[in-house]
C-alpha positions as CSV (number, residue, x, y, z in Angstrom):
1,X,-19.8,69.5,-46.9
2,X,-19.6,71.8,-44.1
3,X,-19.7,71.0,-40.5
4,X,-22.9,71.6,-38.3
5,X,-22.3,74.2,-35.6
6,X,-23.9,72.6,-32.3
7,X,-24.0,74.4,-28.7
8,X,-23.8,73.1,-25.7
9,X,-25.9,75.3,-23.4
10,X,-25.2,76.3,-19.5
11,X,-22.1,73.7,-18.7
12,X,-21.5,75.3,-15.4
13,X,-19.4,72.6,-14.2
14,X,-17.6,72.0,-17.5
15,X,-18.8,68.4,-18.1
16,X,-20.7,67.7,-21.4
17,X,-18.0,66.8,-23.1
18,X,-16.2,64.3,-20.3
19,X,-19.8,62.6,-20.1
20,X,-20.4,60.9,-23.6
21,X,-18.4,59.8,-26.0
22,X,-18.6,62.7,-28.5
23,X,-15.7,61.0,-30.7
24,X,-18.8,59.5,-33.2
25,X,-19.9,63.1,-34.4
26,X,-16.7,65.0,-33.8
27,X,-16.0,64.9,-37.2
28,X,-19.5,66.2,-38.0
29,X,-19.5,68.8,-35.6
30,X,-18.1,71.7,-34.6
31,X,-19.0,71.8,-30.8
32,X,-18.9,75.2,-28.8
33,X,-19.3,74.7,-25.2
34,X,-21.2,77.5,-23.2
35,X,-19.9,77.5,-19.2
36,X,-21.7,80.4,-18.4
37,X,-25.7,81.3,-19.0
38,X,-26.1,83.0,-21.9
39,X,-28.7,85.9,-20.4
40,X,-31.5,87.5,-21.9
41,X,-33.3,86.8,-24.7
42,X,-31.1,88.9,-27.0
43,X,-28.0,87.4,-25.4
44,X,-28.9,84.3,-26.6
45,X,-30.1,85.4,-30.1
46,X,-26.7,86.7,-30.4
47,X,-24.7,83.9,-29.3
48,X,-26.4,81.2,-31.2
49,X,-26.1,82.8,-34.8
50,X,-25.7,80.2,-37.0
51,X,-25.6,77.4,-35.0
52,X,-28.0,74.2,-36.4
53,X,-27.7,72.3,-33.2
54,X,-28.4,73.4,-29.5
55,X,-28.7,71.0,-26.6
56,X,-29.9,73.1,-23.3
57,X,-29.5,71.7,-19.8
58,X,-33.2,72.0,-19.0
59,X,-35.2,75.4,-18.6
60,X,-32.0,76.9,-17.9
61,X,-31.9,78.7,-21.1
62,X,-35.6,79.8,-23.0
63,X,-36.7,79.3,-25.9
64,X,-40.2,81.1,-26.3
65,X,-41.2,81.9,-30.3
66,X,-39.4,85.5,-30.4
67,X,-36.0,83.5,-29.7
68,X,-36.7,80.6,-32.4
69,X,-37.9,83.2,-34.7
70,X,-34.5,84.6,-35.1
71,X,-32.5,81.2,-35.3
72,X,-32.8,80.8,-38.7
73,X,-30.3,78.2,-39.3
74,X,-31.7,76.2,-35.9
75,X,-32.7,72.2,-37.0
76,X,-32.5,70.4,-33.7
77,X,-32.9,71.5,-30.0
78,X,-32.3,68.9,-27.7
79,X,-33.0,69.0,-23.8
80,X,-31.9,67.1,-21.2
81,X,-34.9,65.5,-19.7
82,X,-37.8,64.4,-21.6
83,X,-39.6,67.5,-21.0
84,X,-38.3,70.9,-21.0
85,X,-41.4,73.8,-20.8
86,X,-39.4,76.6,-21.7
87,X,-39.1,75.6,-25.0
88,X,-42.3,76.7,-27.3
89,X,-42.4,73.5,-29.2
90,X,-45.2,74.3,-31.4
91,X,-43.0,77.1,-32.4
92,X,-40.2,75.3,-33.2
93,X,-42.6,72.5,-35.5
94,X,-43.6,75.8,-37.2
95,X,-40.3,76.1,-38.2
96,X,-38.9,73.0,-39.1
97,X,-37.2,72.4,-35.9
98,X,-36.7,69.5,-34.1
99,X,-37.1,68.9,-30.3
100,X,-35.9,66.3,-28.2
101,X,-35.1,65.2,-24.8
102,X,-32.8,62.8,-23.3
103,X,-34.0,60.0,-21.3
104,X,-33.2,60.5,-17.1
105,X,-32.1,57.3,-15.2
């Protein structure tokens, strides 16, 4: 079975991966780690090709229906926060993807 592709979205200060213990889907998942905003609209089109998974560090990175529309293989966007408005969530449901957010302390 082949391995998800997931994204980690805008890790500026190179964390994600020191701050949960990613060992429990490691062999799931191949994890690529963005440090540096992806840009525009067809930036990020371009750099997410193919992956299933995104998780976004909240409205850093937008996802308005023209994106999601050409994420074909995209199943699960996950934001940190519950809430994240630059994601067009009804756009995603259209297409079969799933949106999440991560509870704050």
């Amino acid at each position: 079975m082949a391995k998800h592709r997931c994204a980690i979205l805008d890790d500026y200060q190179n964390v994600a991966l020191k701050m949960a213990d990613w060992s429990k889907v490691s062999g799931d998942l191949d994890i690529k780690v963005f440090n540096e905003h992806l840009g525009n609209a067809d930036a990020v089109v371009k750099a997410l090709q193919g992956f299933s998974i995104v998780s976004a560090m909240r409205e850093r990175t937008a996802f308005p229906r023209a994106v999601l529309e050409k994420l074909p293989d995209l199943k699960l966007l996950i934001s940190t926060g519950a809430r994240n408005a630059s994601i067009d969530v009804a756009a995603a449901a259209e297409r079969g993807i799933v949106v999440c957010g991560t509870p704050s302390a």
